[in-house]
MARPA-778241 format. One record per residue (C-alpha): residue number from 1; residue in three letters; x negated, y negated, z negated. Coordinates in steps of 0.02 Angstrom, whole numbers, plus 50000, padded with zeros to 5 digits. Layout:
N
<zapa><nr>NUM</nr><rest>ALA</rest><c1>X</c1><c2>Y</c2><c3>Z</c3></zapa>
...
//
This chain:
84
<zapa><nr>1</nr><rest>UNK</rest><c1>50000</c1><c2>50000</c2><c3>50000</c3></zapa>
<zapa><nr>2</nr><rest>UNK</rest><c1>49928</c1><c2>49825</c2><c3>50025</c3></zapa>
<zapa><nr>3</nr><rest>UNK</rest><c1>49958</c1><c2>49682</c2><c3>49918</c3></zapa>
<zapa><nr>4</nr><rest>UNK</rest><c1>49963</c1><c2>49493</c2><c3>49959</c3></zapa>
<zapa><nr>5</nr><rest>UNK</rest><c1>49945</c1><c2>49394</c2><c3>49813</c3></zapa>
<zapa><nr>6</nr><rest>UNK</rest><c1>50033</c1><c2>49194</c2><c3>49813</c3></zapa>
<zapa><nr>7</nr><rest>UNK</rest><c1>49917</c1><c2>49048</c2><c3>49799</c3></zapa>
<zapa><nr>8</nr><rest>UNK</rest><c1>49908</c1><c2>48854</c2><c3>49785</c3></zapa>
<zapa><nr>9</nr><rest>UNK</rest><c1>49805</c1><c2>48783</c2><c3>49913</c3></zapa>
<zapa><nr>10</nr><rest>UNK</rest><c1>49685</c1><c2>48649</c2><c3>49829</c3></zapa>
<zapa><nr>11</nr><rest>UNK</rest><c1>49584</c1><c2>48595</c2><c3>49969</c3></zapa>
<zapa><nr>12</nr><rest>UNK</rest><c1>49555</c1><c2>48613</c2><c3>50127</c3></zapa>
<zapa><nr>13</nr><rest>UNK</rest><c1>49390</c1><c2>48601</c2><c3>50253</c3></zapa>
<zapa><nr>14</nr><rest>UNK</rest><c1>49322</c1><c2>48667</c2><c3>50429</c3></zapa>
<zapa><nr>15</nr><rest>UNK</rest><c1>49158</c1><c2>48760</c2><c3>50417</c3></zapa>
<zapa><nr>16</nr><rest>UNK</rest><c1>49096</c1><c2>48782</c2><c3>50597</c3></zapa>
<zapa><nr>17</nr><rest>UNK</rest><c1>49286</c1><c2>48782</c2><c3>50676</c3></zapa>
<zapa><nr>18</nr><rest>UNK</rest><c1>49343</c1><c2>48902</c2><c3>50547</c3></zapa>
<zapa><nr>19</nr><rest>UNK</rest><c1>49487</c1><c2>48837</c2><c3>50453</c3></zapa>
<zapa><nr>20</nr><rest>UNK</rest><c1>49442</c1><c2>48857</c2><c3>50233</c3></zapa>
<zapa><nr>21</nr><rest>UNK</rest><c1>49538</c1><c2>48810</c2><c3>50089</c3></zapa>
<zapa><nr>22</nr><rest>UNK</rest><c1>49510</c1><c2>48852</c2><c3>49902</c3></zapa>
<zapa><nr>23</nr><rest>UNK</rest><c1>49653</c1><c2>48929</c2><c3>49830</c3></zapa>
<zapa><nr>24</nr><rest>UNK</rest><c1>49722</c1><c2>48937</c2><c3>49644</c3></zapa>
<zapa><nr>25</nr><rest>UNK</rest><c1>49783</c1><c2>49116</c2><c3>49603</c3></zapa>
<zapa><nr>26</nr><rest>UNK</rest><c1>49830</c1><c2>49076</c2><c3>49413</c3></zapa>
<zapa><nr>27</nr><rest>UNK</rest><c1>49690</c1><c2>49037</c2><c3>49320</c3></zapa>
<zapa><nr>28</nr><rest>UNK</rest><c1>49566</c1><c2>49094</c2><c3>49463</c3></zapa>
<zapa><nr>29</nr><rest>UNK</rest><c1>49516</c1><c2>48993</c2><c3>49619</c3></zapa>
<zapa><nr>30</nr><rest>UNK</rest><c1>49461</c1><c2>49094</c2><c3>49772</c3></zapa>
<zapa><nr>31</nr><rest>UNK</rest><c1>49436</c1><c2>49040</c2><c3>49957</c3></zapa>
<zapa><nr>32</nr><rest>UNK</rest><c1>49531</c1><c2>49085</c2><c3>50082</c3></zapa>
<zapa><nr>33</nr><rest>UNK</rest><c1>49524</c1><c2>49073</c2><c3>50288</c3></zapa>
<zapa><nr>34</nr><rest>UNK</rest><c1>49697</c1><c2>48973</c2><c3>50331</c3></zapa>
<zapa><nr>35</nr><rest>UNK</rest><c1>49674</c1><c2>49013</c2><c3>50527</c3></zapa>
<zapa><nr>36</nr><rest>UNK</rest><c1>49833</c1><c2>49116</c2><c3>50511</c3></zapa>
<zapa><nr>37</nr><rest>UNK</rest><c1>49942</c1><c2>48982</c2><c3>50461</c3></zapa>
<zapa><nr>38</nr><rest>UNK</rest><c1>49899</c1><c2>48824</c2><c3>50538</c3></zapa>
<zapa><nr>39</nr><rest>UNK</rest><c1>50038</c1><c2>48735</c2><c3>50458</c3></zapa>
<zapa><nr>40</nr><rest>UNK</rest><c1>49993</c1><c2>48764</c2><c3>50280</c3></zapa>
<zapa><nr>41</nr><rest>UNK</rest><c1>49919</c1><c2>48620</c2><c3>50210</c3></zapa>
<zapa><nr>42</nr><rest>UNK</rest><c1>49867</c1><c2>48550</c2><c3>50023</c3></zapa>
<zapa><nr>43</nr><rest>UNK</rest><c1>49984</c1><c2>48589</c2><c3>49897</c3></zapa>
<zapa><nr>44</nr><rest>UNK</rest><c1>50083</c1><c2>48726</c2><c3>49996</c3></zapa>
<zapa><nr>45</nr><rest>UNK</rest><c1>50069</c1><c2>48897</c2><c3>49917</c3></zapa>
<zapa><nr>46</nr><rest>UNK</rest><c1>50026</c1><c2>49034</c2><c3>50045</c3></zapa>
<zapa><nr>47</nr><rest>UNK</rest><c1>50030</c1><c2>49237</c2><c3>50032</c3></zapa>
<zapa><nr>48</nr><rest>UNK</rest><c1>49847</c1><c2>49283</c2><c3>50035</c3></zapa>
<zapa><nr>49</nr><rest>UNK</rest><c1>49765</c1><c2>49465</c2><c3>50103</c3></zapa>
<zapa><nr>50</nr><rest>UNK</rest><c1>49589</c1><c2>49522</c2><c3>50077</c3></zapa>
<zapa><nr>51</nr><rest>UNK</rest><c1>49557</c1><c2>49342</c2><c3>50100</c3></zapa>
<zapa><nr>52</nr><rest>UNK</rest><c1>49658</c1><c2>49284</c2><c3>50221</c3></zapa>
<zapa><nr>53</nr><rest>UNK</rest><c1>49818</c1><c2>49189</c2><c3>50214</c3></zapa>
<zapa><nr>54</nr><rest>UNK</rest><c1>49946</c1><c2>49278</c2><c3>50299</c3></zapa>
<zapa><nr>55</nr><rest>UNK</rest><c1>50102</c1><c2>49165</c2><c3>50271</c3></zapa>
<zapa><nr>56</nr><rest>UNK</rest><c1>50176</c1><c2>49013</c2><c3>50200</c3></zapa>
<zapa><nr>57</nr><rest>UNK</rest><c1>50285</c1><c2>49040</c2><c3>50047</c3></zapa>
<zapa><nr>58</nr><rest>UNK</rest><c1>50406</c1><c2>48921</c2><c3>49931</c3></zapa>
<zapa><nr>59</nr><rest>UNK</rest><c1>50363</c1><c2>48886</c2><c3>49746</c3></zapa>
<zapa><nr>60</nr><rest>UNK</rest><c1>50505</c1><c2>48971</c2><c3>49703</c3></zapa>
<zapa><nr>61</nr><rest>UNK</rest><c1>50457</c1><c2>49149</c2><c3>49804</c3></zapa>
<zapa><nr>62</nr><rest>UNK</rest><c1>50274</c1><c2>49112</c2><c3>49708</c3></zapa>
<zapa><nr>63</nr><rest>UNK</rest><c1>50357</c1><c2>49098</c2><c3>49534</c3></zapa>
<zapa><nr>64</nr><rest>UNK</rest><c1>50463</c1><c2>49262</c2><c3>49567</c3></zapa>
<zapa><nr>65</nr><rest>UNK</rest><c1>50306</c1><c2>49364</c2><c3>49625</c3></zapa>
<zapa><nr>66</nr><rest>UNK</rest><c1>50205</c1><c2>49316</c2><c3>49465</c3></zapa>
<zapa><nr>67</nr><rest>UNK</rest><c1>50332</c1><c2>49341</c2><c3>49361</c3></zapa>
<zapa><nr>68</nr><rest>UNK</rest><c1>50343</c1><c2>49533</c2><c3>49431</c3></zapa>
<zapa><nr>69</nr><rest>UNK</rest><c1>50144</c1><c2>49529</c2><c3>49436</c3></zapa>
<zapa><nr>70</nr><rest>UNK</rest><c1>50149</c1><c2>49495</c2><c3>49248</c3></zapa>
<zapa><nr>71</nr><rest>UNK</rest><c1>50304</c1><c2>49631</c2><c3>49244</c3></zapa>
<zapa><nr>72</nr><rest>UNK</rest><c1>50186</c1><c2>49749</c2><c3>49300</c3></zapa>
<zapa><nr>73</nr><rest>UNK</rest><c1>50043</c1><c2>49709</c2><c3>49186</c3></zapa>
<zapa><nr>74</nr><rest>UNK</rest><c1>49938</c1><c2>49615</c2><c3>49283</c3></zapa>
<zapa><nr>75</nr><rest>UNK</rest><c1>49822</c1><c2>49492</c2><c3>49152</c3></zapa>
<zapa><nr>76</nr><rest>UNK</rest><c1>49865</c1><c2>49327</c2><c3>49076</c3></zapa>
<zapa><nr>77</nr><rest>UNK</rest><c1>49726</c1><c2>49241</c2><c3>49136</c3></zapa>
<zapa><nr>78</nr><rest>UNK</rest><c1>49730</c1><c2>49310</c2><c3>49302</c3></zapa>
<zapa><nr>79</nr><rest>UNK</rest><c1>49906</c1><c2>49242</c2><c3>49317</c3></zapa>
<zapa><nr>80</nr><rest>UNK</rest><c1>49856</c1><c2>49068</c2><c3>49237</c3></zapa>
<zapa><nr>81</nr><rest>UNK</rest><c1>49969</c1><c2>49102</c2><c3>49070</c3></zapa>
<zapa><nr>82</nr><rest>UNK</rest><c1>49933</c1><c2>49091</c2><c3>48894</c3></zapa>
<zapa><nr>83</nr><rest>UNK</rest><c1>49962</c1><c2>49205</c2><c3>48751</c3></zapa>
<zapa><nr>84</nr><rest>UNK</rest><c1>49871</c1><c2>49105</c2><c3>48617</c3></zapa>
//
Protein backbone atom coordinates (compact mmCIF):
# COMPACT_ATOMS: atom_id res chain seq x y z
CA UNK A 1 0.00 0.00 0.00
CA UNK A 2 1.44 3.50 -0.50
CA UNK A 3 0.84 6.37 1.63
CA UNK A 4 0.75 10.14 0.81
CA UNK A 5 1.11 12.11 3.75
CA UNK A 6 -0.67 16.11 3.75
CA UNK A 7 1.65 19.03 4.03
CA UNK A 8 1.83 22.92 4.30
CA UNK A 9 3.90 24.34 1.73
CA UNK A 10 6.31 27.02 3.41
CA UNK A 11 8.31 28.11 0.63
CA UNK A 12 8.90 27.74 -2.55
CA UNK A 13 12.20 27.98 -5.07
CA UNK A 14 13.55 26.67 -8.58
CA UNK A 15 16.83 24.79 -8.34
CA UNK A 16 18.07 24.35 -11.94
CA UNK A 17 14.28 24.37 -13.52
CA UNK A 18 13.14 21.95 -10.94
CA UNK A 19 10.26 23.26 -9.06
CA UNK A 20 11.16 22.86 -4.67
CA UNK A 21 9.24 23.81 -1.78
CA UNK A 22 9.80 22.95 1.97
CA UNK A 23 6.95 21.43 3.40
CA UNK A 24 5.56 21.25 7.12
CA UNK A 25 4.34 17.68 7.94
CA UNK A 26 3.40 18.48 11.75
CA UNK A 27 6.20 19.26 13.61
CA UNK A 28 8.68 18.13 10.75
CA UNK A 29 9.67 20.14 7.61
CA UNK A 30 10.79 18.11 4.56
CA UNK A 31 11.29 19.21 0.86
CA UNK A 32 9.39 18.29 -1.64
CA UNK A 33 9.51 18.53 -5.76
CA UNK A 34 6.05 20.55 -6.62
CA UNK A 35 6.51 19.73 -10.54
CA UNK A 36 3.34 17.68 -10.22
CA UNK A 37 1.15 20.35 -9.23
CA UNK A 38 2.01 23.52 -10.76
CA UNK A 39 -0.76 25.29 -9.16
CA UNK A 40 0.15 24.72 -5.61
CA UNK A 41 1.63 27.60 -4.19
CA UNK A 42 2.65 29.00 -0.47
CA UNK A 43 0.32 28.23 2.06
CA UNK A 44 -1.66 25.49 0.08
CA UNK A 45 -1.39 22.06 1.66
CA UNK A 46 -0.52 19.32 -0.91
CA UNK A 47 -0.60 15.26 -0.65
CA UNK A 48 3.06 14.34 -0.70
CA UNK A 49 4.71 10.71 -2.05
CA UNK A 50 8.22 9.57 -1.54
CA UNK A 51 8.86 13.17 -2.00
CA UNK A 52 6.83 14.33 -4.42
CA UNK A 53 3.64 16.23 -4.28
CA UNK A 54 1.08 14.44 -5.99
CA UNK A 55 -2.05 16.71 -5.43
CA UNK A 56 -3.51 19.73 -4.00
CA UNK A 57 -5.70 19.20 -0.94
CA UNK A 58 -8.13 21.58 1.37
CA UNK A 59 -7.26 22.28 5.08
CA UNK A 60 -10.11 20.57 5.95
CA UNK A 61 -9.13 17.02 3.93
CA UNK A 62 -5.47 17.77 5.84
CA UNK A 63 -7.14 18.03 9.32
CA UNK A 64 -9.27 14.77 8.65
CA UNK A 65 -6.13 12.71 7.50
CA UNK A 66 -4.11 13.68 10.71
CA UNK A 67 -6.63 13.18 12.79
CA UNK A 68 -6.86 9.34 11.38
CA UNK A 69 -2.89 9.41 11.27
CA UNK A 70 -2.97 10.11 15.04
CA UNK A 71 -6.08 7.37 15.11
CA UNK A 72 -3.71 5.02 14.01
CA UNK A 73 -0.87 5.83 16.29
CA UNK A 74 1.24 7.71 14.33
CA UNK A 75 3.56 10.16 16.95
CA UNK A 76 2.69 13.46 18.49
CA UNK A 77 5.48 15.18 17.28
CA UNK A 78 5.41 13.81 13.96
CA UNK A 79 1.89 15.16 13.66
CA UNK A 80 2.88 18.64 15.26
CA UNK A 81 0.61 17.96 18.59
CA UNK A 82 1.34 18.18 22.12
CA UNK A 83 0.75 15.91 24.97
CA UNK A 84 2.59 17.91 27.66
Amino acid sequence: MCLAVPGKIIETEVVNGVRLGRVQFGGIFRQAYLDFVPEAAVGDFVLVHVGFAISRIDAEEAAETYRLLEQAGAPQEELGGSDS
